[in-house]
C-alpha positions, 0 to 999 in steps of 0.5 A: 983749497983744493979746487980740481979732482973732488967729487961733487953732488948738486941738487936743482942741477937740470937748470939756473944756478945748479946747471952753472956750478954743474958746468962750471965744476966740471970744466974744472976737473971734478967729478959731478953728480947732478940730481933734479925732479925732472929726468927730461930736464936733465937729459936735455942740459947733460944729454 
């Protein structure tokens, strides 16, 4: 399995279990689309 140059979409990404595989899936080398209901929340984990 291919585990580095995907592109990934995560739901809930702002905070606990989404924010990890965020930060993990980028670490990596993937291109990482993260979505979450509250815009500061993300601001805040992603800047």
């Amino acid at each position: 399995m291919k585990l580095s140059g995907n592109t990934i979409l995560i739901t809930g990404g702002g905070s606990g279990i989404g924010l990890a595989f965020a930060e993990r899936f980028i670490k990596a080398g993937n291109t990482v689309i993260v979505c979450g209901r509250r815009e500061s929340v993300l601001q805040d984990a992603f800047g």
